[in-house]
C-alpha positions as CSV (number, residue, x, y, z in Angstrom):
1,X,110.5,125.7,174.7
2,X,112.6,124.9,177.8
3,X,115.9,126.9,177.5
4,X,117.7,125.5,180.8
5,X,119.9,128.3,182.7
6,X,121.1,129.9,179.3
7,X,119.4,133.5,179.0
8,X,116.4,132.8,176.6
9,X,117.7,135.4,174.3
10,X,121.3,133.7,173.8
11,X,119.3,130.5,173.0
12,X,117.4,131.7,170.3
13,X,120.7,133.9,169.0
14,X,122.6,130.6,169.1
15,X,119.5,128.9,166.9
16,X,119.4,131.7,164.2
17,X,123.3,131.5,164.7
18,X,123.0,127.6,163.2
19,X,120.4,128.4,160.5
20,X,122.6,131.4,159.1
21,X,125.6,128.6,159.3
22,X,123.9,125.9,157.3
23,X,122.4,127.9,155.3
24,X,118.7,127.5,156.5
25,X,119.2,131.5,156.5
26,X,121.6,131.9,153.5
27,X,123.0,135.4,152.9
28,X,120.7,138.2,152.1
29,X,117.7,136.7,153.9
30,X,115.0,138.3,155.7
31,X,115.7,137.3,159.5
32,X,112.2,136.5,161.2
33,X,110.6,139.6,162.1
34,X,110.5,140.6,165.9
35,X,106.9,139.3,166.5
36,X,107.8,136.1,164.4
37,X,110.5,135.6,166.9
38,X,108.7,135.6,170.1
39,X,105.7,133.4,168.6
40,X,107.7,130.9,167.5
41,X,110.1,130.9,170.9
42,X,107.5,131.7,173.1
43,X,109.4,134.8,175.0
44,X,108.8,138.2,175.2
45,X,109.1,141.3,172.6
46,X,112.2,142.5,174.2
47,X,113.4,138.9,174.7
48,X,113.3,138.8,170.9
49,X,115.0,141.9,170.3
50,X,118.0,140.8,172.4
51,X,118.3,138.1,170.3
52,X,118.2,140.0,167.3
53,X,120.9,142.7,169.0
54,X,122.8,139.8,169.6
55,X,123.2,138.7,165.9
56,X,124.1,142.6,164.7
57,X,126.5,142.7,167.1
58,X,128.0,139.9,165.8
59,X,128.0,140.8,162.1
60,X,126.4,138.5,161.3
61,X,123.0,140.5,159.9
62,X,122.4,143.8,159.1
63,X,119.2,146.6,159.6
64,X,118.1,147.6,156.6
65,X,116.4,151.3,157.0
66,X,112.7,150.5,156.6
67,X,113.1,147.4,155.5
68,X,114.3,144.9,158.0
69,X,117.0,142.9,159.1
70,X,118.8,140.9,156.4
71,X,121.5,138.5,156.9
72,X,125.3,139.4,155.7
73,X,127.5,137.6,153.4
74,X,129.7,136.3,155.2
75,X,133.3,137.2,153.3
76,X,135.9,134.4,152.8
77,X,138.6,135.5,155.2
78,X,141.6,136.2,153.4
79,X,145.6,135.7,155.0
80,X,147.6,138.5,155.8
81,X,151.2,137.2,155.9
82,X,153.8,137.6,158.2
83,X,157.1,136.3,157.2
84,X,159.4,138.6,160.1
85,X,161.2,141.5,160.3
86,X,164.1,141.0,157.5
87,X,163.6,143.0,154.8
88,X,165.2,141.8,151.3
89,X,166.3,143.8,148.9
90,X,165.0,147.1,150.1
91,X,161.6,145.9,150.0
92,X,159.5,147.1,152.8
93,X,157.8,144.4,154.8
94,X,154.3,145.1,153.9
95,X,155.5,144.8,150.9
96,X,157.2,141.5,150.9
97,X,154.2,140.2,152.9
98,X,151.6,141.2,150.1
99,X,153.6,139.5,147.4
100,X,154.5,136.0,149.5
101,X,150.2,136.0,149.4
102,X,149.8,136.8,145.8
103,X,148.6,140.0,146.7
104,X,149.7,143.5,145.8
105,X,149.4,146.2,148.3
106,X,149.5,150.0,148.3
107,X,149.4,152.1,151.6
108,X,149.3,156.1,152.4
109,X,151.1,157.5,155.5
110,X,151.2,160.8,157.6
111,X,153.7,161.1,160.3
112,X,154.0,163.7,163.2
113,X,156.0,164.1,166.5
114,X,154.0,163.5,169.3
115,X,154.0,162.8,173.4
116,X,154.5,158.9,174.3
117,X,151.5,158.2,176.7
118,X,151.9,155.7,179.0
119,X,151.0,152.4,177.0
120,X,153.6,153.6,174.2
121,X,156.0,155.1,176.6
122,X,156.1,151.5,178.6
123,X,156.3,149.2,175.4
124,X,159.2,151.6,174.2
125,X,161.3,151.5,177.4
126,X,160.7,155.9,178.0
127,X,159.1,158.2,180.2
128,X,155.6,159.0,179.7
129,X,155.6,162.0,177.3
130,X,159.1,161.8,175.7
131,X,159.1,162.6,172.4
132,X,158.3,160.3,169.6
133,X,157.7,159.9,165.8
134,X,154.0,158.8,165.2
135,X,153.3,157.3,161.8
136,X,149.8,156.6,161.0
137,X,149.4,154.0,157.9
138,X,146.1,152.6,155.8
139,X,147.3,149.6,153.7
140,X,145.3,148.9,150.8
141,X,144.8,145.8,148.8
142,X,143.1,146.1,145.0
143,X,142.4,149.5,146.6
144,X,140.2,148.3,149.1
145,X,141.5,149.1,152.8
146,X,142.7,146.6,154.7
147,X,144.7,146.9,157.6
148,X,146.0,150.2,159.6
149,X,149.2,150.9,161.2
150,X,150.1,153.3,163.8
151,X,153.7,152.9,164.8
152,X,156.1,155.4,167.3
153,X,159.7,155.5,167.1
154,X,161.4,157.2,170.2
155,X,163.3,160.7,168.7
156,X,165.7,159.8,171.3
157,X,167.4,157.3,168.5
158,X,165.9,158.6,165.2
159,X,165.7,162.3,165.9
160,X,167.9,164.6,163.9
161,X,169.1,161.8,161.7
162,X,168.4,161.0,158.1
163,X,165.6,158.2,158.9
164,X,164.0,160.2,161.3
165,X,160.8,160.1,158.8
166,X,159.4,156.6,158.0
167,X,158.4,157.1,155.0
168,X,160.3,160.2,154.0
169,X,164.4,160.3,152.5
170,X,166.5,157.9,150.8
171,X,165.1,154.8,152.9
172,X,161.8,156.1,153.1
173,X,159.3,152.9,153.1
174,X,162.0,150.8,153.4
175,X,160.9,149.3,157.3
176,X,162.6,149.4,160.2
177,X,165.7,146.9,160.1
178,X,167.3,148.6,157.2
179,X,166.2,152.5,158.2
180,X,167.9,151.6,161.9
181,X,171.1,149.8,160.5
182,X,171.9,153.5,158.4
183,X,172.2,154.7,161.5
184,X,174.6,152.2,162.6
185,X,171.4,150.5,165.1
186,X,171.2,147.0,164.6
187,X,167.6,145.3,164.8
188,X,168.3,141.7,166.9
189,X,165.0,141.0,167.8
190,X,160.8,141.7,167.6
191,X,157.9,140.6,169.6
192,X,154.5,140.4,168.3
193,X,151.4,140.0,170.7
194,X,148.3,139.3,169.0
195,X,145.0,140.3,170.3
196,X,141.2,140.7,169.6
197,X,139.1,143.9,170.4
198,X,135.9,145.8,169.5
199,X,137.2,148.1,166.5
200,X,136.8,151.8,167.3
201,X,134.1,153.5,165.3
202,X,137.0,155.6,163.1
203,X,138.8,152.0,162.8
204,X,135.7,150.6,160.9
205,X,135.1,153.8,159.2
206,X,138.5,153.4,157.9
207,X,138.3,149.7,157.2
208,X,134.6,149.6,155.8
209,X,133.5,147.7,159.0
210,X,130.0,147.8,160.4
211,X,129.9,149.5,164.4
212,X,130.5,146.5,166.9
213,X,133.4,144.5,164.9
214,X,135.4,143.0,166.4
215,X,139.1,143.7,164.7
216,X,142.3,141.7,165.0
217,X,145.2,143.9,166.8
218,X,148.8,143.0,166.6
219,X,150.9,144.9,169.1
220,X,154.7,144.8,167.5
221,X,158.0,145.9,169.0
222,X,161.3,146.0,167.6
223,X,164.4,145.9,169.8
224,X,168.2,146.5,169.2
225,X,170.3,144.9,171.8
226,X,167.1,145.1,174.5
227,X,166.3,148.3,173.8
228,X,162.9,149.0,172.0
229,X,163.6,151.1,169.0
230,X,160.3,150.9,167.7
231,X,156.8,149.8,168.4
232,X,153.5,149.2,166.3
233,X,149.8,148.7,166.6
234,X,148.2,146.8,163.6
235,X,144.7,146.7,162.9
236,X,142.9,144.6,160.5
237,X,138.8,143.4,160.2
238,X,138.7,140.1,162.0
239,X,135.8,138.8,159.6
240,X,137.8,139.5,156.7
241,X,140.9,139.1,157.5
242,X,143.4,136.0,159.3
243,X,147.0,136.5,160.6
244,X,149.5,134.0,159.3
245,X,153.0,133.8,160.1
246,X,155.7,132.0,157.8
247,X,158.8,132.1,160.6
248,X,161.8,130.5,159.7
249,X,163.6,127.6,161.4
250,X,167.2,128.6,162.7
């Protein structure tokens, strides 16, 4: 088989890629065995196992401790909403999110002072190490984890006032427009950046992911009159999961 200038071993990914798409390889098939693969190609052992690396990393099959190499089922990727930053009444925004998609969601929370480094401490408009309010958050759907949240408010604004815990007090869980308007800061504006990474291995350990995922990363900042008042990273599984936003028209 000619492959042109492609690497040999992307070729044969990209066949196996088609047969698992069409169905030639439907979901919970044996994929060809290493020595299969390089008779039927006509490449090299290791050639084969590239190809076959390839595929895992993708998600796309799965080793199976000695047993083989299966092919995953593939889940049907499932919306999680985004509708901006206004809460209504007192609802958080995970919250209001969940229920706009039919969807009821749960999450747990831990929060801790910390040192900005200097990604945080640039997106929140402080030196590097000022001190901040670091909120880590797994959101759950039908009690199956779905997304993470890590977000950092500057004690600068929040310290040594009633919302200086999230999740905590009379607006605990309430998000971050109405927590910042008790204290007389009003939210004007927030930016969302959304990005795709490699999850970290506690990520996927969190989110039931398989090492090598790739997960969908939205990078939030809330501002009051320019000033970042607080900032967000929000993880989900990218085969599982889509980002939608519902933004209204002004």
């Amino acid at each position: 088989m000619a492959f042109g200038e492609q690497p040999a071993y992307l070729r044969i990914a990209s066949d196996l890629r088609r047969q698992i798409a069409n169905g030639s390889l439907p979901p919970h098939a044996r994929l060809p065995s290493q020595a299969r693969i390089s008779e039927e190609y006509g490449v090299s052992d290791t050639v084969a196992l590239e190809a076959r690396r390839v595929l895992m990393a993708e998600g796309l099959v799965e080793g199976r401790s000695g047993s083989g190499t299966y092919v995953r089922e593939r889940p049907v990727p499932r919306r999680i909403f985004r509708s901006g930053y206004r809460p209504a009444s007192g609802a958080s925004p995970f919250r209001q999110e969940q229920t706009a998609g039919g969807a009821r969601g749960t999450w747990e929370s831990s929060s801790e002072q910390a040192e900005a480094g200097p990604d945080i401490a640039a997106r929140l408009g402080v030196e590097t190490g000022a001190r901040v309010m670091r909120t880590r958050y797994v959101f759950r759907e039908g009690g199956e984890a779905m997304m993470l949240s890590t977000s950092w408010e500057p004690l600068a604004v929040t310290g040594r006032t009633p919302v200086m815990l999230p999740e905590e007090g009379p607006l605990g869980g309430c998000g971050v427009v109405e927590r910042m308007a008790a204290i007389d800061v009003i939210v004007d504006n927030v930016s969302e950046e959304v990005g795709a990474r490699p999850g970290f291995a506690d990520e996927l350990l969190a989110l039931g992911g398989v090492p090598g995922h790739t997960v969908l990363v939205v990078a939030r900042t809330y501002y009051a009159s320019g000033r970042a008042v607080e900032t967000a990273d929000i993880v989900a599984p990218a085969d599982r999961f889509r980002i939608a936003y519902h933004l209204p028209v002004k």
